[in-house]
MARZA-471859 format. One record per residue (C-alpha): residue number from 0; x, y negated, z. Coordinates in nm, 2 decimals. Example, Ala and Ser with C-alpha at 12.3 -4.5 7.8 and 13.67 -1.06 7.14 Angstrom:
<atoms>
+-----+--------+--------+--------+
:  nr :     xx :     yy :     zz :
+-----+--------+--------+--------+
:   0 :   1.23 :   0.45 :   0.78 :
:   1 :   1.37 :   0.11 :   0.71 :
+-----+--------+--------+--------+
</atoms>
This chain:
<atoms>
+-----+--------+--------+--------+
:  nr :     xx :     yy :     zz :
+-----+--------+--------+--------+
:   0 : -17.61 :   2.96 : -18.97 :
:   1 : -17.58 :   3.06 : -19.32 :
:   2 : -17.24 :   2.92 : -19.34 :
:   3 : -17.14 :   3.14 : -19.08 :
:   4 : -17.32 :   3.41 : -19.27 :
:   5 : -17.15 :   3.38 : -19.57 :
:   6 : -16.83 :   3.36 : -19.38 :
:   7 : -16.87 :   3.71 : -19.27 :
:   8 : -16.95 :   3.87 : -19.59 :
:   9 : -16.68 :   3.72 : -19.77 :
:  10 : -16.46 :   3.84 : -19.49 :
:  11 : -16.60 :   4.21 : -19.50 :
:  12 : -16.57 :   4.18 : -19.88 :
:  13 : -16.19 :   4.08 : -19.83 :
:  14 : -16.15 :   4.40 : -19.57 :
:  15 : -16.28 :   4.64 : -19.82 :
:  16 : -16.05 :   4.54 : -20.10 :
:  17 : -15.76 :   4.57 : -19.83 :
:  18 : -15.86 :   4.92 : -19.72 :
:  19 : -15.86 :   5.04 : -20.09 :
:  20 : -15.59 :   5.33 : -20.14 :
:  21 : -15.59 :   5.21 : -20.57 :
:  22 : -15.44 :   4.84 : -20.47 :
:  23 : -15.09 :   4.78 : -20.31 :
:  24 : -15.16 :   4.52 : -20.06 :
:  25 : -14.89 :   4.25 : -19.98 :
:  26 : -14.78 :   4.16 : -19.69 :
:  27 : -14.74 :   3.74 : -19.69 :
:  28 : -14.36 :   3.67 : -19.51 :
:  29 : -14.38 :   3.51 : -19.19 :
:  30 : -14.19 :   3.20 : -19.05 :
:  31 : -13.92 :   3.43 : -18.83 :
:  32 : -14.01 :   3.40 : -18.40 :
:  33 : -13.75 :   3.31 : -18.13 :
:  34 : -13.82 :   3.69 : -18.00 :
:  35 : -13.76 :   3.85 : -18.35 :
:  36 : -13.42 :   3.56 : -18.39 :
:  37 : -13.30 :   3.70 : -18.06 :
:  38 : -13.36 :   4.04 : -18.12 :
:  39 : -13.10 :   4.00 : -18.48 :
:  40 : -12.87 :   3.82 : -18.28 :
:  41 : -12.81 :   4.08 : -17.98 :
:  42 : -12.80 :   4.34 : -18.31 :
:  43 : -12.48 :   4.20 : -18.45 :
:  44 : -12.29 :   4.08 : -18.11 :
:  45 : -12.36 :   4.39 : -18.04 :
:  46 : -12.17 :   4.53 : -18.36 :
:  47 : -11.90 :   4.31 : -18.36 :
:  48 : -11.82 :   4.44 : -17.99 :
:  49 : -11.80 :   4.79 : -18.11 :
:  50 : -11.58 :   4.70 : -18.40 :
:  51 : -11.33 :   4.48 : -18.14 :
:  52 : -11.36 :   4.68 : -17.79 :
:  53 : -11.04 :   4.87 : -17.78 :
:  54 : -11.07 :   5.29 : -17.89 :
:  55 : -11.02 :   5.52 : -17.57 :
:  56 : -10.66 :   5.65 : -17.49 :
:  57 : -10.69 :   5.98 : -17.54 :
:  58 : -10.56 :   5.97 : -17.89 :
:  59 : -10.26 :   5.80 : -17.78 :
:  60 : -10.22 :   5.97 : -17.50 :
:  61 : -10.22 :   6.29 : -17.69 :
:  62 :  -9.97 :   6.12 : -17.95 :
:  63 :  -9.74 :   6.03 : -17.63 :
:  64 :  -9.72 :   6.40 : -17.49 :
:  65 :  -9.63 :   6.53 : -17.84 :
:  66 :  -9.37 :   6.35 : -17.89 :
:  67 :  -9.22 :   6.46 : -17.59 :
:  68 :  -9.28 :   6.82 : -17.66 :
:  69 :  -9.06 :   6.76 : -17.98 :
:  70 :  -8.79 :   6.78 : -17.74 :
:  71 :  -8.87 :   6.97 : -17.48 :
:  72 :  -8.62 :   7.18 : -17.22 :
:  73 :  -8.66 :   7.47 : -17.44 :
:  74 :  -8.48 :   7.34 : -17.75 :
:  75 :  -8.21 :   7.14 : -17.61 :
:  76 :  -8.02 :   6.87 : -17.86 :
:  77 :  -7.69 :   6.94 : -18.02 :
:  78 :  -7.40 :   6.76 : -18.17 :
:  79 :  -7.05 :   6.80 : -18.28 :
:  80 :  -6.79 :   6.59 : -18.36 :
:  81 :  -6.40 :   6.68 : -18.50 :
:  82 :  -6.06 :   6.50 : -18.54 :
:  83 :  -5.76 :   6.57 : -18.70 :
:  84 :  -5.48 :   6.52 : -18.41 :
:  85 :  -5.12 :   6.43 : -18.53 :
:  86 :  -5.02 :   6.65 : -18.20 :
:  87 :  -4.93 :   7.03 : -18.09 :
:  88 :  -5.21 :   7.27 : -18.02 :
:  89 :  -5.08 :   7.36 : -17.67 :
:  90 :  -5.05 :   6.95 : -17.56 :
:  91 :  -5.42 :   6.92 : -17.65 :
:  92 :  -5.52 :   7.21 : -17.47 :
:  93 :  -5.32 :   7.11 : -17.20 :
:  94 :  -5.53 :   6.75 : -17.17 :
:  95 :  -5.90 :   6.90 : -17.23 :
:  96 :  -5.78 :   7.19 : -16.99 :
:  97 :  -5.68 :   6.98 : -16.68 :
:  98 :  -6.03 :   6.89 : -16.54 :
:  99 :  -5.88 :   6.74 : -16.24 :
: 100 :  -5.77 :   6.43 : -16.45 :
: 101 :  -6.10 :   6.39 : -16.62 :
: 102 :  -6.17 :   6.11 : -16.36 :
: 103 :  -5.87 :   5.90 : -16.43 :
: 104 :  -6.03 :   5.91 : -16.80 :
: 105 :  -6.35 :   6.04 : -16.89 :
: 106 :  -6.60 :   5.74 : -16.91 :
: 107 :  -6.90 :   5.80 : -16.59 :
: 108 :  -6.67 :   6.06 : -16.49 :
: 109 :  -6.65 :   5.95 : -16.07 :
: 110 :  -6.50 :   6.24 : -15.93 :
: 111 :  -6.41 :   6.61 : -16.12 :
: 112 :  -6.24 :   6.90 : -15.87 :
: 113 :  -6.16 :   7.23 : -15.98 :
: 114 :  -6.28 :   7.46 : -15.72 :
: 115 :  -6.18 :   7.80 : -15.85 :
: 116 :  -5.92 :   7.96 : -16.09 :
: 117 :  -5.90 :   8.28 : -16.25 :
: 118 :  -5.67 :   8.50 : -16.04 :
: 119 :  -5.54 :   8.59 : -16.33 :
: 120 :  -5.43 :   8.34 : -16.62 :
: 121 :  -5.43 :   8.07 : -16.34 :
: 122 :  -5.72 :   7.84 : -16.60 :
: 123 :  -5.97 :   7.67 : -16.40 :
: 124 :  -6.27 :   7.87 : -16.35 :
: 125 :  -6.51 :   7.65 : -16.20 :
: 126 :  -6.53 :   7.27 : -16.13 :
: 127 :  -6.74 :   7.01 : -15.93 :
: 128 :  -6.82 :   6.69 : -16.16 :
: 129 :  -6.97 :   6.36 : -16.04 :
: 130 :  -7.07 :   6.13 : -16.31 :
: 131 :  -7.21 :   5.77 : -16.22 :
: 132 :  -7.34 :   5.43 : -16.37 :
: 133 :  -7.44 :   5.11 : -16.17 :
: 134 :  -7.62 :   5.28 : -15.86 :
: 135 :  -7.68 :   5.61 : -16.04 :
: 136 :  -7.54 :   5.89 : -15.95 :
: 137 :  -7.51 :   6.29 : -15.99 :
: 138 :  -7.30 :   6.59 : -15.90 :
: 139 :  -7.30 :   6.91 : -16.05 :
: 140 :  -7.09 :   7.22 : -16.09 :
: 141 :  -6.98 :   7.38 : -16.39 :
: 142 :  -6.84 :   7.75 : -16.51 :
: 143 :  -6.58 :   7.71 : -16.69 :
: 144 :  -6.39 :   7.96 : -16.98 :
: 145 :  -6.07 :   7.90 : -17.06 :
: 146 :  -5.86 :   8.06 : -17.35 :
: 147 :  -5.50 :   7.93 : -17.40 :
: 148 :  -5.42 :   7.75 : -17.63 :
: 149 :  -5.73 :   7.75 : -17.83 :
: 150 :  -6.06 :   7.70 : -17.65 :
: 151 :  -6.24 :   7.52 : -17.36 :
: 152 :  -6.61 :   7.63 : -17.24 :
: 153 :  -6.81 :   7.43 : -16.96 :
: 154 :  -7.17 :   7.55 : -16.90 :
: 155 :  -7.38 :   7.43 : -16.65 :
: 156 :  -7.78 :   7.59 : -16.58 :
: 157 :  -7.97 :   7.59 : -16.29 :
: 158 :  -7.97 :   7.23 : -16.22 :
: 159 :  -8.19 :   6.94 : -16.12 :
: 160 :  -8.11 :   6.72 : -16.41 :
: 161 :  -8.01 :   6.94 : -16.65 :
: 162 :  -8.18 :   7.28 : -16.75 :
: 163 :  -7.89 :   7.30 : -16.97 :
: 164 :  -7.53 :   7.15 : -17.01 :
: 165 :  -7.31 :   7.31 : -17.23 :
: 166 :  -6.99 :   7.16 : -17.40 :
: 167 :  -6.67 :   7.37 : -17.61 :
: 168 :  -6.41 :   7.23 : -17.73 :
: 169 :  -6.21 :   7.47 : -18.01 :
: 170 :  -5.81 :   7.36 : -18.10 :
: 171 :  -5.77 :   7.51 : -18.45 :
: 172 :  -5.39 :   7.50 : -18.50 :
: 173 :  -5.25 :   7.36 : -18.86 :
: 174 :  -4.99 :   7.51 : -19.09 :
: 175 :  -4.68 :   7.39 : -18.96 :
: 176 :  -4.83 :   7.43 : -18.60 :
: 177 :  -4.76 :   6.97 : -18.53 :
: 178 :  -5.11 :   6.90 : -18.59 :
: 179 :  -5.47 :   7.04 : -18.45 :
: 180 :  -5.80 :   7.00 : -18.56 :
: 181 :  -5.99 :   6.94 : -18.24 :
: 182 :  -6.38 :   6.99 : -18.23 :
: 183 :  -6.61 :   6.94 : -17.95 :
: 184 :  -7.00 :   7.10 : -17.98 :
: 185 :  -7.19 :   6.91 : -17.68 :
: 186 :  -7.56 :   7.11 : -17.60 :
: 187 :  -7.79 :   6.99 : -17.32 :
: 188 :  -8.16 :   6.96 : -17.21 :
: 189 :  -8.28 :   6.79 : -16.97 :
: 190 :  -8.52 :   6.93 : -16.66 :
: 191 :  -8.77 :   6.62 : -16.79 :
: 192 :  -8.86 :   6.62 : -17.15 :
: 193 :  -8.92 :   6.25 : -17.15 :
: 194 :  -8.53 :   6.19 : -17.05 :
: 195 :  -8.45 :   6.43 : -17.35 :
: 196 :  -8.67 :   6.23 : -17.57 :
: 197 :  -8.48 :   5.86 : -17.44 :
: 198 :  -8.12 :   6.04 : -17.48 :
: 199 :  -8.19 :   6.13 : -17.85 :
: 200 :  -8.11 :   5.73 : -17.90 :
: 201 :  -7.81 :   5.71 : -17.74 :
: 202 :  -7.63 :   6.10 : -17.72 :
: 203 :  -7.47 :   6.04 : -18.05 :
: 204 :  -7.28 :   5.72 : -17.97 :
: 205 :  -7.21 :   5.88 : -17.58 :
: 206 :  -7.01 :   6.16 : -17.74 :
: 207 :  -6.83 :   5.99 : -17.96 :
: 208 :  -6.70 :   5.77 : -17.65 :
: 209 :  -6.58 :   6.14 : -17.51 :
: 210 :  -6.41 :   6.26 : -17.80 :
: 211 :  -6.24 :   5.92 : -17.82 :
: 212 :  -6.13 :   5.93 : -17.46 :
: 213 :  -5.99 :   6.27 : -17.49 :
: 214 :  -5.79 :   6.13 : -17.84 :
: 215 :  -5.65 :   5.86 : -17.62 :
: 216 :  -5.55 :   6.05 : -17.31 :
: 217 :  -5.35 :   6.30 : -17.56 :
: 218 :  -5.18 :   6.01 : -17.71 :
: 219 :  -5.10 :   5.86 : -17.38 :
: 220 :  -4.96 :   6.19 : -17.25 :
: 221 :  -4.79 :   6.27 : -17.56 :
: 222 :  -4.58 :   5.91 : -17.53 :
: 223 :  -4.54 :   5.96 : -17.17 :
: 224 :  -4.35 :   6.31 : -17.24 :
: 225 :  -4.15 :   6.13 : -17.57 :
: 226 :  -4.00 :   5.84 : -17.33 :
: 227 :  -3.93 :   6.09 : -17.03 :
: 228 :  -3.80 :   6.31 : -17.27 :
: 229 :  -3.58 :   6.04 : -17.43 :
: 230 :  -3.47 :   5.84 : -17.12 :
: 231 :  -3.31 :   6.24 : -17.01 :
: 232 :  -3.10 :   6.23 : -17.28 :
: 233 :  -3.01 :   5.87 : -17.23 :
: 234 :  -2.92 :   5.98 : -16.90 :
: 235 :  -2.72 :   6.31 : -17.01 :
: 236 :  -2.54 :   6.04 : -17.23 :
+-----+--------+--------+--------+
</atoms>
């Protein structure tokens, strides 16, 4: 019993000192629980998911839509490409002029048909184009603005494809009249701003295949017209 007693006072004694506002008490670590283990381990799965789990789309979706807008319908994508031609102004208006050959040698070109000439200077006015690749395939009509011997204008609007399609060709003549500087300015936009944004990759190497084509079918007419030409006069001979 007095054991006990003394137990108690020395155990009041103990609180007092504890509960005195002039002495910092120190807390005595304790051997960590399974709870409190568990409780630090959840904390930092739980970080390291936040740190790997993929960030919502919305930034790249955003990112994807503005680059489309960089070339949308409204500012449609230029080019322009020249050559010096060893050949007469009024042959290499003759070529670009005659739209019902492009077929025979404009690459995709399926089927061209002029539909309409001016009643007056007899130039075609307005033509049907098909151009194609593999199963792909589309038709559209185009004004045309012809000015002998020295300009070509095809413009096409209003279309399913294109909002815009727009190509001039310009024969600038040389001093002694035997050579032409031939330039061709090629403007379109597409009706969906994502096809505009795949043809920037590939519009600059499509019309340098048409300006070459063109370059080829003059030289090919121009031979063709030296050998009839020159089988004549064997003939006259």
């Amino acid at each position: 019993m007095i054991i006990g007693r003394r137990s108690r006072t020395r155990t009041t004694h103990l609180s007092r000192t504890s509960s005195s506002p002039e002495k910092t008490v120190t807390s005595i670590p304790t051997a960590p629980t399974d709870q409190d283990s568990g409780r630090r381990s959840h904390s930092r799965t739980h970080a390291m998911i936040r740190c790997i789990a993929p960030r919502p789309l919305h930034g790249s979706r955003r990112f994807f839509f503005t680059l489309l807008s960089k070339d949308s319908p409204s500012s449609a994508q230029s080019y322009s490409l020249s050559r010096n031609l060893p050949y007469h102004p009024s042959l290499v208006y003759n070529v670009i002029s005659d739209v019902d050959s492009y077929c025979k040698f404009v690459p995709y070109c399926v089927t061209s048909t002029v539909i309409h000439r001016d009643p007056k200077t007899k130039q075609p006015a307005k033509a049907t184009l098909c151009v194609g690749w593999k199963a792909f395939e589309e038709s559209f009509e185009s004004e045309l603005t012809c000015e002998e011997p020295y300009s070509v204008v095809a413009q096409s609007y209003k279309h399913s494809l294109f909002k815009l399609l727009y190509t001039r060709w310009r024969i600038i003549p040389q001093a002694d009249q035997t050579l032409s500087r031939v330039v061709m300015d090629l403007k379109f936009a597409f009706a969906n701003p994502l096809y505009n944004t795949v043809s920037a990759t590939f519009a600059p190497t499509v019309t340098k295949i048409m300006i070459e084509a063109f370059e080829k079918r003059i030289a090919e007419v121009h031979n063709r017209a030296q050998n009839e030409e020159g089988a004549e006069i064997e003939a006259r001979s």
